[in-house]
TORLUMFI-701593 format. One record per residue (C-alpha): residue in one letter; y, x, z; residue number from 1. Coordinates in steps of 0.25 Angstrom, whole numbers, plus 5000, padded with zeros to 4 digits. Each point is the difference from the previous one (the first is absolute). Example, Ala and Ser with C-alpha at 12.3 -4.5 7.8 and 13.67 -1.06 7.14 Angstrom:
REC,residu,v,u,w,num
REC,a,4982,5049,5031,1
REC,s,5014,5006,4998,2
//
This chain:
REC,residu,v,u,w,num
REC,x,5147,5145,5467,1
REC,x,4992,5006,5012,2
REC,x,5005,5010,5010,3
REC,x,4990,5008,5009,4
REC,x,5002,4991,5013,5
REC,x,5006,5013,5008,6
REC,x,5011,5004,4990,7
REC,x,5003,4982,5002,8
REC,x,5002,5003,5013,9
REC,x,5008,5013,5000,10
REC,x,5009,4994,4992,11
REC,x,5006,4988,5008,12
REC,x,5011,5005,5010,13
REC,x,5006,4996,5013,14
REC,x,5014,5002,5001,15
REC,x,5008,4999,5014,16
REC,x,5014,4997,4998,17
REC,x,5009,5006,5012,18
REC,x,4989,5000,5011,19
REC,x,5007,5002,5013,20
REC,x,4987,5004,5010,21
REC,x,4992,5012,4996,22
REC,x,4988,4994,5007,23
REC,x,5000,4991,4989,24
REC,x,4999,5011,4988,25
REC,x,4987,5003,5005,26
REC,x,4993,4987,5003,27
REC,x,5004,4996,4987,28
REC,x,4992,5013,4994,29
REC,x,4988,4996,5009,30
REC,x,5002,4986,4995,31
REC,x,4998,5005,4985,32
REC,x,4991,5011,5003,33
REC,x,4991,4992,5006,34
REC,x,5001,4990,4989,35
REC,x,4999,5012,4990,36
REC,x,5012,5000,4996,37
REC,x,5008,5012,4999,38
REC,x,5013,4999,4993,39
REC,x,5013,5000,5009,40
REC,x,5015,5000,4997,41
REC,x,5010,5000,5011,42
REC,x,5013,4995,4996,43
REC,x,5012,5005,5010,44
REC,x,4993,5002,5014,45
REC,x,5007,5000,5010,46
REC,x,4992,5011,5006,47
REC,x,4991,5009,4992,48
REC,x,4986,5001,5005,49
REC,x,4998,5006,5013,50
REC,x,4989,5001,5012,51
REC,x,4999,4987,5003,52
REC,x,4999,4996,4985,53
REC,x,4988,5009,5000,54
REC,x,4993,4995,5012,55
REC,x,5001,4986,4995,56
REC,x,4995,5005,4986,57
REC,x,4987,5005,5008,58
REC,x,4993,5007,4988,59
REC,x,5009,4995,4987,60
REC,x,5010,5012,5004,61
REC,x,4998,5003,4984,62
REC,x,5005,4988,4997,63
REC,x,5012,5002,5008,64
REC,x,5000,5014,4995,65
REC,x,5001,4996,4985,66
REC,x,5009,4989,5002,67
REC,x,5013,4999,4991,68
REC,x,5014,4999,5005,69
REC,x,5010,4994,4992,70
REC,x,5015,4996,5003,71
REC,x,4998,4987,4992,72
REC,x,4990,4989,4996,73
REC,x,5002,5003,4986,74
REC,x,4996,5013,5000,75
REC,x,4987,4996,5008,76
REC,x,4999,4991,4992,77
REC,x,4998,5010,4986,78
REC,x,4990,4996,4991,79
REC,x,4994,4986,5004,80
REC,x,4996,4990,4993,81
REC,x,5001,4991,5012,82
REC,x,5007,4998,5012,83
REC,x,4996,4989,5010,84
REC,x,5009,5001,5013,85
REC,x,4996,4994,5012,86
REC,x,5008,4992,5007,87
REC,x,5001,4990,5012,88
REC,x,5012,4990,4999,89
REC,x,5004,4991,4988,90
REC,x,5011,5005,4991,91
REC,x,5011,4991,4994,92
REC,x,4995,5004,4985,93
REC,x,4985,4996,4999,94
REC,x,4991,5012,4996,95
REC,x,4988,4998,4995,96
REC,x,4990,4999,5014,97
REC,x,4986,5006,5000,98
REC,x,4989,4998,5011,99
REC,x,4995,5014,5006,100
REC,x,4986,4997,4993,101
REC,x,5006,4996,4986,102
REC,x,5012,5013,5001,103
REC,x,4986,5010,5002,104
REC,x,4994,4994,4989,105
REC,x,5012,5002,4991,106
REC,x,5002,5014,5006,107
REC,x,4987,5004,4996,108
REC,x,5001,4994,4987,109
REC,x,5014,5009,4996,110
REC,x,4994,5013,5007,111
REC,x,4987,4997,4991,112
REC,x,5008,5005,4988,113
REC,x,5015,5006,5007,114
REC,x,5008,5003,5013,115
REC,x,5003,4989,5008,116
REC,x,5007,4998,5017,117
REC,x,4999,4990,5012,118
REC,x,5014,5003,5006,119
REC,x,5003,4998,5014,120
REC,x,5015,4998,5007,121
REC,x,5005,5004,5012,122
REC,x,4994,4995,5013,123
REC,x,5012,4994,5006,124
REC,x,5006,4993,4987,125
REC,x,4989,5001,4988,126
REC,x,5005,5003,4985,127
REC,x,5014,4996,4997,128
REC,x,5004,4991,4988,129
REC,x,5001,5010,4992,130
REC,x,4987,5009,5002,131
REC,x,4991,4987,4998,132
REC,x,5007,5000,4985,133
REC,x,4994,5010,4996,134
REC,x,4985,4992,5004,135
REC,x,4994,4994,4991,136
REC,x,4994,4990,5008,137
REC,x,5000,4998,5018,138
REC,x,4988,5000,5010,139
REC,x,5000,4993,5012,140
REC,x,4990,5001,5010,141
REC,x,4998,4986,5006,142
REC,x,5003,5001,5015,143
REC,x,5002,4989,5012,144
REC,x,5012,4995,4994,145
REC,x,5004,4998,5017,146
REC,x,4998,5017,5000,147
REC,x,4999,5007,4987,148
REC,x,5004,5014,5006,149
REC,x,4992,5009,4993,150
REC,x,5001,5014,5002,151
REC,x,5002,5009,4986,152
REC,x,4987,5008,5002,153
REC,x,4994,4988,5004,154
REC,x,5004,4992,4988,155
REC,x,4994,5014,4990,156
REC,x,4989,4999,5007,157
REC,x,4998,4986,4997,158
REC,x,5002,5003,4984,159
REC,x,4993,5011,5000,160
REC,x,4988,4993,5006,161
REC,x,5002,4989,4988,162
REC,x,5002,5011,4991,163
REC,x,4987,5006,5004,164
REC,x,4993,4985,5001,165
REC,x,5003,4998,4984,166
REC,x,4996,5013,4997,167
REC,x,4985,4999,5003,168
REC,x,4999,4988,4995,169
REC,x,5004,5003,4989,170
REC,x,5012,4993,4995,171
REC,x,5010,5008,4993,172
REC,x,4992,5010,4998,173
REC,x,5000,4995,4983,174
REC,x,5010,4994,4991,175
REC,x,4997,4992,4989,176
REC,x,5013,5002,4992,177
REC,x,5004,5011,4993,178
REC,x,5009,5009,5011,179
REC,x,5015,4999,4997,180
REC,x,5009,5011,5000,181
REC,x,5010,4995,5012,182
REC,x,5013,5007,5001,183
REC,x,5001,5006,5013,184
REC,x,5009,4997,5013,185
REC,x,5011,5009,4996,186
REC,x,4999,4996,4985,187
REC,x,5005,4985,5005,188
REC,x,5010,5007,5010,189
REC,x,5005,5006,4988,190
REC,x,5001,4985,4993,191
REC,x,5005,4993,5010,192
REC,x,5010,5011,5002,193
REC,x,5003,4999,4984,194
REC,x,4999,4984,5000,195
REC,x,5011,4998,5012,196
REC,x,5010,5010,4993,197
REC,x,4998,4991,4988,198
REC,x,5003,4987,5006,199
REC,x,5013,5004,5005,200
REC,x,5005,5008,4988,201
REC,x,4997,4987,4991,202
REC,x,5008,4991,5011,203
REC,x,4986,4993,5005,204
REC,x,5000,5003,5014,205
REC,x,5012,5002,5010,206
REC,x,4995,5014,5007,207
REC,x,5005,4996,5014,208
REC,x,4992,4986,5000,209
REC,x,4989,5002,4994,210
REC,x,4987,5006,5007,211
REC,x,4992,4985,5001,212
REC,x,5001,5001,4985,213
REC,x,4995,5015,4999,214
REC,x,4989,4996,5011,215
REC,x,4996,4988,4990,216
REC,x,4999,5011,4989,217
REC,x,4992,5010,5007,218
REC,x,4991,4988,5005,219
REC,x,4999,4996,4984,220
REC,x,4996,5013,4995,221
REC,x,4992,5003,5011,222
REC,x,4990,4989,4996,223
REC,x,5001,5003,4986,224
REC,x,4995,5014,5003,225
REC,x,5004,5005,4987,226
REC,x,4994,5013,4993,227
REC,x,5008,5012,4995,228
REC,x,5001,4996,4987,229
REC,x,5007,4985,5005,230
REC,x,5008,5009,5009,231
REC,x,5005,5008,4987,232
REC,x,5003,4987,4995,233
REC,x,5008,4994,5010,234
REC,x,5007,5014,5001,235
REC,x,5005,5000,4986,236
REC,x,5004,4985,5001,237
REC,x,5008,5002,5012,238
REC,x,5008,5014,4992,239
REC,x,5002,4990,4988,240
REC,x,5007,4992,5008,241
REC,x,5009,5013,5008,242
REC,x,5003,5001,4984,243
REC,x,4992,5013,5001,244
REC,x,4993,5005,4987,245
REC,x,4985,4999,5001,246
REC,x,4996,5012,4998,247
REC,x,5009,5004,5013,248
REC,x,4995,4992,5009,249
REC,x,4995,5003,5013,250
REC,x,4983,4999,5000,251
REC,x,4989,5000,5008,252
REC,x,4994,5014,5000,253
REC,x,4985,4997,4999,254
REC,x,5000,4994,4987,255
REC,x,4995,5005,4986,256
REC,x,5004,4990,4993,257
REC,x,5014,4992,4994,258
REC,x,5001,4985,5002,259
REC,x,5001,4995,4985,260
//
């Protein structure tokens, strides 16, 4: 399936999660603007954007103007088919690790066909544990491993530029499979949410000791990237298991159709 090449573009968002420096909301909209990019989500701002926010934009002040606020990375989050979180240090549970040329590539592919984000922590501390969860995959810019500071508007504009690379040449722009109907960011909220009641009510899981195994879990279903009708699915198995009769089990609200 083919998407016009603008409307590719338009649907890749940049989301900053708690950015303490309003200088750095708008060099992150000059960084996509310039890069034609034009989607940004801010998650929890310290600050919202002020003067010096709309100096550093010099020109995208739209971008600025039409930006999203949200009070959590879900909601920023509503609707994707991809997440890929950018992130600078190595995590005790290994998430899959992209390079910024192959996470544009991929980026461009899922926007060919549905909404997807780049999702960037804060600047003192990056994303936490439980932010890069909800990623399906991490980017890491390759910096002097003896200084590997990088500014947050400095690392957009470094993806967007990779973005913007793979997009005239080309790549991403077609798939040769026939599109899948992803569930959603907040559809494998809702299932993670559903899965870790389960595993407590059927004695599998001791609630007070067991986030490395709901971190494995998240990382499992995150590679599987499963579609609404295997979310379905999953949903009634887990409410079999609560005891719950089928047809009153929780469901994921996008889909048409009843796992046989």
């Amino acid at each position: 399936m083919d998407a016009h090449p603008d409307t590719t573009l338009a649907r890749i968002r940049c989301v900053l999660v708690e950015t303490t420096h309003t200088g750095n909301l708008g060099a992150a909209a000059r960084a996509l603007k310039t890069m034609g990019l034009t989607r940004l989500e801010l998650v929890k701002p310290r600050h919202p954007p002020d003067a010096e926010a709309l100096a550093r934009a010099s020109g995208a002040d739209d971008l600025l103007q039409r930006a999203g606020t949200h009070q959590d990375l879900v909601g920023a989050l509503a609707g994707c088919r991809l997440v890929i979180g950018a992130s600078a240090r190595q995590r005790t549970v290994e998430w899959p690790l992209l390079e910024p040329p192959a996470a544009a590539r991929l980026l461009l592919a899922e926007a060919a066909v549905g909404e997807a984000a780049l999702v960037f922590g804060r600047e003192s501390s990056g994303l936490t544990n439980e932010e890069l969860a909800r990623c399906h995959y991490l980017v890491q810019i390759p910096t002097n491993p003896e200084f590997s500071s990088l500014n947050v508007a400095a690392a957009v504009q470094v993806l967007a530029y990779e973005i913007r690379r793979a997009w005239r040449e080309g790549q991403g722009e077609q798939t040769h499979e026939e599109p899948r109907d992803l569930a959603t960011a907040e559809a494998l909220d809702a299932f993670h949410d559903h899965l870790a009641r389960t595993l407590v009510e059927i004695g599998f899981r001791d609630p007070e000791q067991s986030s490395q195994l709901l971190m494995r879990l998240r990382r499992l279903f995150n590679r599987a990237r499963p579609d609404w009708v295997e979310i379905n699915i999953l949903r009634g198995i887990l409410s079999a298991a609560q005891g719950r009769k089928t047809a009153n089990r929780p469901a994921a609200v996008h889909q048409e159709q009843e796992p046989s």
